[in-house]
TORLUMTI-746024 format. One record per atom (N, C-alpha, C): x negated, y, z negated; residue number from 1; residue in three letters. Coordinates in steps of 0.1 Angstrom, whole numbers, plus 5000, padded with zeros to 4 digits. Each point is the difference from the previous one (the first is absolute). Example, Ala and Ser with C-alpha at 12.3 -4.5 7.8 and 13.67 -1.06 7.14 Angstrom:
! TORLUMTI-746024
   px   py   pz seq type
 4868 4943 4922   1  ALA
 5009 5012 5000   1  ALA
 4991 5012 5000   1  ALA
 5004 5011 5007   2  SER
 4991 5011 5000   2  SER
 5008 5011 4992   2  SER
! end
This chain:
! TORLUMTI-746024
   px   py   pz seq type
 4332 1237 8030   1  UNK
 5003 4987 4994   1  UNK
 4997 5000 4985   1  UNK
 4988 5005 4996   2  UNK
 5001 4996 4982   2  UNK
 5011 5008 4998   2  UNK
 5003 5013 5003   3  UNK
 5008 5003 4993   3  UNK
 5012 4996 5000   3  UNK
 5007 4992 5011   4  UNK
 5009 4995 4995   4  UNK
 4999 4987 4989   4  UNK
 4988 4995 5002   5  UNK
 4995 4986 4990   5  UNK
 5004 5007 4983   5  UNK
 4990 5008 5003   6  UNK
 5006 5013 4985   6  UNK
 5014 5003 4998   6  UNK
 5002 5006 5005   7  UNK
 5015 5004 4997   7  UNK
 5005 4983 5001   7  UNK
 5004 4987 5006   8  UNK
 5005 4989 4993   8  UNK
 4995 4997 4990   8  UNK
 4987 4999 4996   9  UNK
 4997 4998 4987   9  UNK
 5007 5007 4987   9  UNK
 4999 5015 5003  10  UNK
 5009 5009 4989  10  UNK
 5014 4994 4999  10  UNK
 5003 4995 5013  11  UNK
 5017 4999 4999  11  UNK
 5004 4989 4993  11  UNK
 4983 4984 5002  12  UNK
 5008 4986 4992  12  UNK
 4997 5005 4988  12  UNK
 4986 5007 4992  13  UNK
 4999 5001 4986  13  UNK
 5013 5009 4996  13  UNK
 5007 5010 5008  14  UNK
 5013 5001 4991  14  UNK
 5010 4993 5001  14  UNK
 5000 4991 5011  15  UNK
 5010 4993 4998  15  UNK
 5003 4987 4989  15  UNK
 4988 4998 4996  16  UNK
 4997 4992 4991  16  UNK
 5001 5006 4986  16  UNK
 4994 5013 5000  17  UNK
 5006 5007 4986  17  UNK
 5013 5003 4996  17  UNK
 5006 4998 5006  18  UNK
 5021 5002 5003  18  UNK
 5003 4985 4996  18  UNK
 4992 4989 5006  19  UNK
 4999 4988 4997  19  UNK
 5003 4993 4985  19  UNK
 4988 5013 4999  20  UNK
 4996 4994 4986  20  UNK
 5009 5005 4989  20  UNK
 5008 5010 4998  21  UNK
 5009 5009 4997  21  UNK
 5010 4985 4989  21  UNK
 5005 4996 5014  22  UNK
 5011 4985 4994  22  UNK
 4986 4993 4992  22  UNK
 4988 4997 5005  23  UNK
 4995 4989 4988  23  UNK
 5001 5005 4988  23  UNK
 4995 5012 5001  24  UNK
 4994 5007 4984  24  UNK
 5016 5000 4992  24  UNK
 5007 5005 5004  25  UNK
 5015 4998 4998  25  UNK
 5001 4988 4990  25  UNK
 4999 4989 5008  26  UNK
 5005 4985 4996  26  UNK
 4987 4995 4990  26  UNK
 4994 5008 4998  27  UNK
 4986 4992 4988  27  UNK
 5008 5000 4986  27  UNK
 5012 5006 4997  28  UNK
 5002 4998 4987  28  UNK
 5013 4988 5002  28  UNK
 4999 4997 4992  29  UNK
 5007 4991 4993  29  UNK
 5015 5002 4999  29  UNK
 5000 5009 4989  30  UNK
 5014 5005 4997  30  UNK
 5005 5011 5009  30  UNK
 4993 5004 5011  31  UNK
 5004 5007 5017  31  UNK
 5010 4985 5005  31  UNK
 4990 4990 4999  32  UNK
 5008 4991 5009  32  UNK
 5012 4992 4997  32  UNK
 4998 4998 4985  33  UNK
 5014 4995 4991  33  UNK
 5012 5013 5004  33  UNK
 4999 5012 5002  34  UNK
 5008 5012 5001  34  UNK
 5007 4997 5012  34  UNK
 4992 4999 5012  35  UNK
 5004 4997 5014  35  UNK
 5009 4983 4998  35  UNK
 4993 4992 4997  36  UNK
 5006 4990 4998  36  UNK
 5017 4999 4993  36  UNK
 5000 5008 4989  37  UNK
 5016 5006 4992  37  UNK
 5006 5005 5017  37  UNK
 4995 5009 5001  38  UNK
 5006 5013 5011  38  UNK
 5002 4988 5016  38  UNK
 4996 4989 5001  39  UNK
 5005 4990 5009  39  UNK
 5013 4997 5000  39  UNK
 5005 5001 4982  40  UNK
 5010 4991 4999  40  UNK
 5019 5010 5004  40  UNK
 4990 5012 4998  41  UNK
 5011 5013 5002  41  UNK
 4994 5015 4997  41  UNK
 5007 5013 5002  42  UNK
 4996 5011 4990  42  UNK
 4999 5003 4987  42  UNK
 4993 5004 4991  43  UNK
 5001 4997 4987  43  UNK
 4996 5015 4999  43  UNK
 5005 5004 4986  44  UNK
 4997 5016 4995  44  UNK
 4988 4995 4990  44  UNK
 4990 5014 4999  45  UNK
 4986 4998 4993  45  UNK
 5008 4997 4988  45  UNK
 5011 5002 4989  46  UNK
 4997 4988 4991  46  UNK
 5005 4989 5003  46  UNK
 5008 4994 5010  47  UNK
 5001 4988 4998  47  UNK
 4986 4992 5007  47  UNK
 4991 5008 5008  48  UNK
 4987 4992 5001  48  UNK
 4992 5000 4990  48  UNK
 4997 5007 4989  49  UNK
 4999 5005 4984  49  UNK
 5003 4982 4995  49  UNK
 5013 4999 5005  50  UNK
 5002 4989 4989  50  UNK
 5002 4987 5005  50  UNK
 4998 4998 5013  51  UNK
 4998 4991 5012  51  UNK
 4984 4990 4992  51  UNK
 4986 5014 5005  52  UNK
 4994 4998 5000  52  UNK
 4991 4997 4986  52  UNK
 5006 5008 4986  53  UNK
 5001 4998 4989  53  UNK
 4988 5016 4997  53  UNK
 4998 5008 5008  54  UNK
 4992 5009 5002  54  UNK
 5010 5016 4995  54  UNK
 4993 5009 4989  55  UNK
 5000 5010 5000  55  UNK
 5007 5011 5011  55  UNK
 5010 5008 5006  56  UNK
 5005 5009 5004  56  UNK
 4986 5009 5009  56  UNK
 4991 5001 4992  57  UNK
 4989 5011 5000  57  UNK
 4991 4991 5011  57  UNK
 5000 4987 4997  58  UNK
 4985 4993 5009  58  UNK
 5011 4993 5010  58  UNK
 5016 4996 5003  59  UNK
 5002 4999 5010  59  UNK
 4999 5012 5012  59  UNK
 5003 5011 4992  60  UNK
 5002 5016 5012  60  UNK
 4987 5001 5002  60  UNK
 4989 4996 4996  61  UNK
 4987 5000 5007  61  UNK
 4996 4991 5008  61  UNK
 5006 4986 4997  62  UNK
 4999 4988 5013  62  UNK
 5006 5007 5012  62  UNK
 5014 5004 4996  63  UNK
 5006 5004 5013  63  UNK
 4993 5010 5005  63  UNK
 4994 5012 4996  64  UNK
 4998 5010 5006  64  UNK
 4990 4996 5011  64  UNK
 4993 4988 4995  65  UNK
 4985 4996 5008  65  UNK
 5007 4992 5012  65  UNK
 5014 4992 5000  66  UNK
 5007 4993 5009  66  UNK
 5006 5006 5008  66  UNK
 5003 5015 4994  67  UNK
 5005 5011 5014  67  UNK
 4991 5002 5006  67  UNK
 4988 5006 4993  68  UNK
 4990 5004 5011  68  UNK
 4995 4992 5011  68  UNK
 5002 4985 4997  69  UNK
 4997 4995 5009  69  UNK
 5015 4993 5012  69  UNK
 5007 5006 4997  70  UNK
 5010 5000 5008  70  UNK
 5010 4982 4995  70  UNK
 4997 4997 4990  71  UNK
 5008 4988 5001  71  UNK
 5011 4999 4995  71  UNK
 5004 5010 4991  72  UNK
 5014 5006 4994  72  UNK
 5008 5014 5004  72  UNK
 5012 4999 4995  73  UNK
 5005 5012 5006  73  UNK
 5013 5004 4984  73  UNK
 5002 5008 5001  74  UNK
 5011 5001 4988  74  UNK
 5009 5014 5006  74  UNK
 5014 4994 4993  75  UNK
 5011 5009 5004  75  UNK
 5006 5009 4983  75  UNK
 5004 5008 4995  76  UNK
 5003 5004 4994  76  UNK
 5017 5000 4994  76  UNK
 5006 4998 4988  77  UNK
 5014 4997 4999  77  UNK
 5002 5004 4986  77  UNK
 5004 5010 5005  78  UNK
 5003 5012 4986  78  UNK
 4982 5003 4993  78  UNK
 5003 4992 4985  79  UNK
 4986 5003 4996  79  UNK
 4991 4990 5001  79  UNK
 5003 4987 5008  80  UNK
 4993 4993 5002  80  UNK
 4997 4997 5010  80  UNK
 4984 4992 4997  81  UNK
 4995 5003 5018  81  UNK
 4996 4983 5004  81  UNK
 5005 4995 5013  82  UNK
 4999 4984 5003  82  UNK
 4992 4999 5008  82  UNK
 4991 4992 4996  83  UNK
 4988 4994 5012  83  UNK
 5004 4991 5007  83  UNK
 4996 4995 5012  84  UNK
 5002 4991 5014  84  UNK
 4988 4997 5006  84  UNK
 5002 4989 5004  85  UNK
 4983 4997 5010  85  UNK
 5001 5006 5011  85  UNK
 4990 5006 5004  86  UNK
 5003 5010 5015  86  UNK
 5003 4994 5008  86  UNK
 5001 4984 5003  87  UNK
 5001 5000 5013  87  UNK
 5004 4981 4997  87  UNK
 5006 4997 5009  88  UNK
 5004 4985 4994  88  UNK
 4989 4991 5002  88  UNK
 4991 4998 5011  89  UNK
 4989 4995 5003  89  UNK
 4995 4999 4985  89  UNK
 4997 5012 4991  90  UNK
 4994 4997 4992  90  UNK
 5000 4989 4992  90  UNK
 5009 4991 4998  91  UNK
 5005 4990 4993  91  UNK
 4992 4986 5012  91  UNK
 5002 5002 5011  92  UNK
 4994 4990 5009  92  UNK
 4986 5001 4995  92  UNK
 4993 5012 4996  93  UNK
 4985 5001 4998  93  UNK
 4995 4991 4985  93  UNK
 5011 5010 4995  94  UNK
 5001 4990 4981  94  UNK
 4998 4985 5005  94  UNK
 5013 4991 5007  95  UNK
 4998 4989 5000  95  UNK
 4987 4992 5007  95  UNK
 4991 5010 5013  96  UNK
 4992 4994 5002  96  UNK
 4987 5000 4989  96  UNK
 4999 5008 4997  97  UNK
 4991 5001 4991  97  UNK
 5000 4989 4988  97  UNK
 5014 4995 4995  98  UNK
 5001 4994 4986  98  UNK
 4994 4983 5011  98  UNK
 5003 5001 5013  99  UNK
 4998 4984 5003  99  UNK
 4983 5009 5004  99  UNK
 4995 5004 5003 100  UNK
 4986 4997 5004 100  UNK
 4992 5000 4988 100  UNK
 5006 5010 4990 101  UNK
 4994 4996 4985 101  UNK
 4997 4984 4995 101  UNK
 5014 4999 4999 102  UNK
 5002 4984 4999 102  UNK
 4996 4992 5006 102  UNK
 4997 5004 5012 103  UNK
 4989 4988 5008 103  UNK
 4989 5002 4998 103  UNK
 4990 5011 4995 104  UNK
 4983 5003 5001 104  UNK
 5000 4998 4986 104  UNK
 5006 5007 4990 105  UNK
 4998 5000 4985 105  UNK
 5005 4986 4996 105  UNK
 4994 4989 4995 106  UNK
 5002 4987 4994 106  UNK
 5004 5005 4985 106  UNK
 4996 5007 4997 107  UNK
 5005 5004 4990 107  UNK
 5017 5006 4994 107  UNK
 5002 5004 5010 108  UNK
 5016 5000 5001 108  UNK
 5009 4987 4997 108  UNK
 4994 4987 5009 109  UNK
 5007 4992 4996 109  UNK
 5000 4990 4990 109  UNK
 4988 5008 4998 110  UNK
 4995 4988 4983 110  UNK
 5010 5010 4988 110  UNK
 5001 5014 5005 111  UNK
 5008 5005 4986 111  UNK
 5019 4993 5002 111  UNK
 5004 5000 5009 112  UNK
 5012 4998 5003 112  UNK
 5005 4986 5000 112  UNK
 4988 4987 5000 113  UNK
 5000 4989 4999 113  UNK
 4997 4997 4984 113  UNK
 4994 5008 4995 114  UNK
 4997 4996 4981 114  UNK
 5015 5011 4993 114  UNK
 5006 5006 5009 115  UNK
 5012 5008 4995 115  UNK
 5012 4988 4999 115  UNK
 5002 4997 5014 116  UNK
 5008 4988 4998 116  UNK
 5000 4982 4993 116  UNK
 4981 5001 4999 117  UNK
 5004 4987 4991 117  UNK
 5005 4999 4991 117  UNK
 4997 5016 4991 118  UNK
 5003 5001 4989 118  UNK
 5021 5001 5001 118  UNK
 5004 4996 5007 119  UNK
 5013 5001 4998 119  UNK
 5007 4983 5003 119  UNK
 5010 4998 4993 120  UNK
 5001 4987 5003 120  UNK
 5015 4998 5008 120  UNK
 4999 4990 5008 121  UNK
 5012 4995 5008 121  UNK
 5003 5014 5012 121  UNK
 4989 5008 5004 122  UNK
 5002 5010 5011 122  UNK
 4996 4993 5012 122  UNK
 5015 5002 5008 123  UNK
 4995 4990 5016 123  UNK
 5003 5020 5004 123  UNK
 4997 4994 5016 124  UNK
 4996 5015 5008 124  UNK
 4999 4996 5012 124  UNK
 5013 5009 5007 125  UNK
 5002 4996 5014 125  UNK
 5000 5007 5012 125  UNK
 4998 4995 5011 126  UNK
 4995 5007 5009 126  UNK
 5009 5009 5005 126  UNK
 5003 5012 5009 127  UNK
 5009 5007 5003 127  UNK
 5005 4994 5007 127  UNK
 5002 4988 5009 128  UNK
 5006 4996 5009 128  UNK
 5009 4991 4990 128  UNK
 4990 4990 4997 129  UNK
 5011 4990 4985 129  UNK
 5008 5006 4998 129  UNK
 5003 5016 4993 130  UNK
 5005 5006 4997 130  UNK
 5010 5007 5003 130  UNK
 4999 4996 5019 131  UNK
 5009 5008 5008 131  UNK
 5010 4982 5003 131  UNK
 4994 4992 5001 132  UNK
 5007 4988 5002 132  UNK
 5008 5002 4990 132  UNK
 4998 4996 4990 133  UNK
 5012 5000 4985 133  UNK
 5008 5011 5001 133  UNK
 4994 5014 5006 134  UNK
 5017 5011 5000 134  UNK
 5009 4992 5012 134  UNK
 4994 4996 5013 135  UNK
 5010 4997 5007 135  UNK
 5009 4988 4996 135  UNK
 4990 4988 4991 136  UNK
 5011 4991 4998 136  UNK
 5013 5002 4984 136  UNK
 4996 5018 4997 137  UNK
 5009 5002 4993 137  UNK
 4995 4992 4983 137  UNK
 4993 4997 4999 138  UNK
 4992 4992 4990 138  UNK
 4996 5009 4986 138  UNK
 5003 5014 5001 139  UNK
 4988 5007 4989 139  UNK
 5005 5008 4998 139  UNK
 4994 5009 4991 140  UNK
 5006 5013 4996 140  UNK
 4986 5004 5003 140  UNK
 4998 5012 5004 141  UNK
 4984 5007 5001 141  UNK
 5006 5008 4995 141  UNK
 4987 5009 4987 142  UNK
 5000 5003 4988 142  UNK
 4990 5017 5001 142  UNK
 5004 5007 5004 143  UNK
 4991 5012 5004 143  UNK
 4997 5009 4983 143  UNK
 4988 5000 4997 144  UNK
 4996 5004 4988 144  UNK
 4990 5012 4996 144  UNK
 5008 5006 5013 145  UNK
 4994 5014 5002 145  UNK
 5011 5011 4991 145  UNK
 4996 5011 4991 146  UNK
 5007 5007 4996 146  UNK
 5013 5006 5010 146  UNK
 5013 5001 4995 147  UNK
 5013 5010 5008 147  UNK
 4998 5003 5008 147  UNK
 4995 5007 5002 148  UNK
 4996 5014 5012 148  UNK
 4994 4992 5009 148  UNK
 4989 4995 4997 149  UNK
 4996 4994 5012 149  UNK
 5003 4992 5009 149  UNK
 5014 4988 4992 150  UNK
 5005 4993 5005 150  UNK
 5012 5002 5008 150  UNK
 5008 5016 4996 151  UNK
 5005 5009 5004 151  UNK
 4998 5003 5017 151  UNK
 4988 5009 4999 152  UNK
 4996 4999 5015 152  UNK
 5002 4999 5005 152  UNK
 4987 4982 5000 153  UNK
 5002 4988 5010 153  UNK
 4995 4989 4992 153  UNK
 5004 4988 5006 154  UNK
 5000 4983 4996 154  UNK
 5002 4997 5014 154  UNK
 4995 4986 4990 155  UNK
 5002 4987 5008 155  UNK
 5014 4995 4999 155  UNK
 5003 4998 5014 156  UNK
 5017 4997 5001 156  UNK
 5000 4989 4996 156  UNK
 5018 4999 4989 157  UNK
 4999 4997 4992 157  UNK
 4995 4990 4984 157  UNK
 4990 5016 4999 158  UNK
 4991 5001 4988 158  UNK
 5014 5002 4989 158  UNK
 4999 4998 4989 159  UNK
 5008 5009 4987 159  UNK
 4990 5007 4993 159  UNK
 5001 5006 4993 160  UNK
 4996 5010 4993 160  UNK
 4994 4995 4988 160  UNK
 4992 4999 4993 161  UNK
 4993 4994 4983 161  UNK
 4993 5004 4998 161  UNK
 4995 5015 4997 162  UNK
 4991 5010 4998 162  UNK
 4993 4990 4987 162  UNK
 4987 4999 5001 163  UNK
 4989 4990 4990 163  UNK
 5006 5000 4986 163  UNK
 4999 5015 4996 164  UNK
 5000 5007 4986 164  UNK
 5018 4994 5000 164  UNK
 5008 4998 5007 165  UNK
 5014 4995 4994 165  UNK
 5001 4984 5002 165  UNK
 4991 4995 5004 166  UNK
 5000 4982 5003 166  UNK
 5001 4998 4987 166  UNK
 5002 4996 4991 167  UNK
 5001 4994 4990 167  UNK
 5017 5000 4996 167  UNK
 5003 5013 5001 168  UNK
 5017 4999 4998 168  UNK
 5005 4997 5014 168  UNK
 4999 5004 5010 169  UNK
 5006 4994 5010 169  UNK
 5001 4988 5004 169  UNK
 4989 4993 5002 170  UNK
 5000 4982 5001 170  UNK
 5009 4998 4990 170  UNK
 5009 5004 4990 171  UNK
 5008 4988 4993 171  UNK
 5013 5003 5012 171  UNK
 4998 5008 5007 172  UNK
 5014 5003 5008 172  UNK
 4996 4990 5010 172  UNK
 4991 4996 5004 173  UNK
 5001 4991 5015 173  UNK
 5004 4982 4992 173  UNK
 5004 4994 5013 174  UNK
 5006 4989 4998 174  UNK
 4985 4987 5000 174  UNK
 5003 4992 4986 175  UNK
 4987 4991 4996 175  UNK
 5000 4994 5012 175  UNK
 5007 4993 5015 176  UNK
 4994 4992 5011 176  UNK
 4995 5008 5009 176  UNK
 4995 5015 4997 177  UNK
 4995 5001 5008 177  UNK
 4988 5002 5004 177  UNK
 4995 5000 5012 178  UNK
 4988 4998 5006 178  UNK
 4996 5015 5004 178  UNK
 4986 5009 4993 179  UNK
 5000 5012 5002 179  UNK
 4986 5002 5003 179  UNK
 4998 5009 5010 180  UNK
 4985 5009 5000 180  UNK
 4998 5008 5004 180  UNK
 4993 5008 4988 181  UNK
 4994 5013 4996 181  UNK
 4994 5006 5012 181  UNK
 4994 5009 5001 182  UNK
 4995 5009 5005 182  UNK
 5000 5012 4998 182  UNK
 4983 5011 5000 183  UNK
 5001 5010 4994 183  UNK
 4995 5012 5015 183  UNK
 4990 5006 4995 184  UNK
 4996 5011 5009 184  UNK
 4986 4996 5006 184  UNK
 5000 4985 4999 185  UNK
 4988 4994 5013 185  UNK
 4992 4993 4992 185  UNK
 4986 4995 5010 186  UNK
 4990 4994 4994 186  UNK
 4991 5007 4989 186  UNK
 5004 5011 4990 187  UNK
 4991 5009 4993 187  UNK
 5012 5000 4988 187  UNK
 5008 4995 5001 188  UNK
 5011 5000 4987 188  UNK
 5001 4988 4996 188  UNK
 5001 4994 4990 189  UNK
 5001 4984 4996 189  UNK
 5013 5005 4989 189  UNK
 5008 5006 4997 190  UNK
 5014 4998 4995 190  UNK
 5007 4989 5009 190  UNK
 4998 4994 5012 191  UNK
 5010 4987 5007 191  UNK
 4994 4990 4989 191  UNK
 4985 5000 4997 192  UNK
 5001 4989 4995 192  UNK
 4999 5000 4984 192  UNK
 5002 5009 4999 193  UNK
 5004 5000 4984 193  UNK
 5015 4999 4994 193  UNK
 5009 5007 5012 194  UNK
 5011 4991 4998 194  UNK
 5008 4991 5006 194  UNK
 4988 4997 5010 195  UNK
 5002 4979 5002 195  UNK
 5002 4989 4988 195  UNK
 4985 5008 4993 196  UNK
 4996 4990 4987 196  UNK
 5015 5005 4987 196  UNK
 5001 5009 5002 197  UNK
 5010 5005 4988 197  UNK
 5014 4993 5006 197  UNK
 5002 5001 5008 198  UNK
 5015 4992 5011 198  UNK
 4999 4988 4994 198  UNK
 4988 4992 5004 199  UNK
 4997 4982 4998 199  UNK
 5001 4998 4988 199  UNK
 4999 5006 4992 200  UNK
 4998 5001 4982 200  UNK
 5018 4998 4993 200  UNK
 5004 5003 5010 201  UNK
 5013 5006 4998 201  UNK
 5012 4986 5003 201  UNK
 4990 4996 5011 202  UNK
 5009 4987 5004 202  UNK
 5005 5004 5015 202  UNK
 4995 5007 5008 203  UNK
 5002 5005 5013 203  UNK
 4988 4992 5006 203  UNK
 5004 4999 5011 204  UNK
 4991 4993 5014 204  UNK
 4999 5009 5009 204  UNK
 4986 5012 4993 205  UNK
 4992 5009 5006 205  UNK
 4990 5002 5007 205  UNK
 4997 5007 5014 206  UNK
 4988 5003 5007 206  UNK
 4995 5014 5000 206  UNK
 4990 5004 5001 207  UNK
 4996 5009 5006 207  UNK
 4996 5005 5014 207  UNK
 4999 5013 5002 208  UNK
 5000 5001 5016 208  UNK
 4985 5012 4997 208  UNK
 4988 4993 5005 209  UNK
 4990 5014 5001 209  UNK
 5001 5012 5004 209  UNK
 5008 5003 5011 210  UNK
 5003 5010 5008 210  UNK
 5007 5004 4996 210  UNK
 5002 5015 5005 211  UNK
 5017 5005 4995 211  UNK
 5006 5009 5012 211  UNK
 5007 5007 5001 212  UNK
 5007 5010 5014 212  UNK
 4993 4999 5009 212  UNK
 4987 5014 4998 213  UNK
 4995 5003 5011 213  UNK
 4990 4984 5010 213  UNK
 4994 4991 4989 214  UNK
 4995 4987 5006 214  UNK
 5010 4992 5010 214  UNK
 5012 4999 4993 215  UNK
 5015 4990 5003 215  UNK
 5003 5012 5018 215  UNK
 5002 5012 5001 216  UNK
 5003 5005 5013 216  UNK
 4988 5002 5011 216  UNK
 4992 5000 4990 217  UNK
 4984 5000 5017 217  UNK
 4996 4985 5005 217  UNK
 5008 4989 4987 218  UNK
 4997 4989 5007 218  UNK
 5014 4994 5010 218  UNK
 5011 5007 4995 219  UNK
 5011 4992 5011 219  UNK
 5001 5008 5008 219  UNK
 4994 5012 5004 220  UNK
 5001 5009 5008 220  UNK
 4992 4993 5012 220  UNK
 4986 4993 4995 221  UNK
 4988 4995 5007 221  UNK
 5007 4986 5006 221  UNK
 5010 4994 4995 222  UNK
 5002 4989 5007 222  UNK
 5017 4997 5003 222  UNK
! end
């Protein structure tokens, strides 16, 4: 009998060290902004280089530490090499995480609440609000994720307004219309930057917190 007590003992403390493998992983910071990019699609080390605003040299070391722990995967295409989240769940994990943050850390929402006071005339609407106005045909939803990503996948029908070209493309949309932004989730605030830049404009703009991956795990759920 001990020794089987022994031998399970040896077996939880490694199973816990394998465990721990994903925590130590996720203690950096700019690991988890990387994963967060790699949600939105594959991306090649430099375009996470310039995603993340990070050196070529200190993203291939994020990554190396996010293979080891099995959360990425990359394919190779000619001389360039594309990372992928290993597994799609992963993105289910990202999102739980950013809500249990958000619910234990008060701090989260004191930074995200003094982000938007500081912006004027930003309303922000719930994904459902959001789903009401596509069905009554009412909006233009405003996807302000870079090409490629939008490329992909989107929110049916999303149009295209990559952040960095809002400025010249809003003179193309028509002044009565009613539009809201949305970027790559609760961790991007470009929706409401160009809500406020839309309103400025003379447009009757919202913002949407969420973006893809939020918008399909929640109408999936109901």
């Amino acid at each position: 009998m001990e020794d089987m007590l022994n031998s399970a003992k040896v077996f939880k403390e490694d199973l816990y060290k394998q465990l721990a493998r994903i925590g130590k992983c996720l203690s950096s910071d700019k690991r988890l902004e990387i994963l967060n990019v790699l949600s939105q699609g594959s991306k090649t080390v430099e375009k996470l280089a310039a995603c993340t605003e990070m050196n070529i040299a200190n993203v291939s070391r994020h990554l190396q530490v996010l293979l080891d722990a099995k959360l990425v995967k990359f394919t190779k295409k000619g001389t360039y090499v594309i990372y992928s989240l290993a597994d799609p769940e992963i993105i289910e994990f990202l999102s739980s995480l950013w809500r249990i943050s958000e619910k234990q850390l008060p701090d989260i929402g004191r930074m995200k609440d003094d982000f938007l006071n500081n912006l004027n005339d930003v309303q922000t609407l719930t994904m459902d609000e959001v789903m009401q106005k596509l069905n009554n045909d009412s909006i233009l939803l405003v996807d302000l994720r870079p090409k490629e990503e939008y490329e992909m996948e989107h929110i049916a029908g999303a149009i295209s307004m990559p952040m960095e070209e809002l400025e010249g493309l809003m003179q193309e949309l028509p002044k009565d219309a009613e539009i809201i932004a949305y970027c790559r989730g609760p961790l991007c605030v470009y929706s409401a930057l160009a809500a406020q830049k839309l309103h400025s404009e003379g447009f009757k703009a919202y913002r949407m917190d969420e973006g893809l991956n939020e918008w399909q795990e929640h109408f999936q759920l109901h």
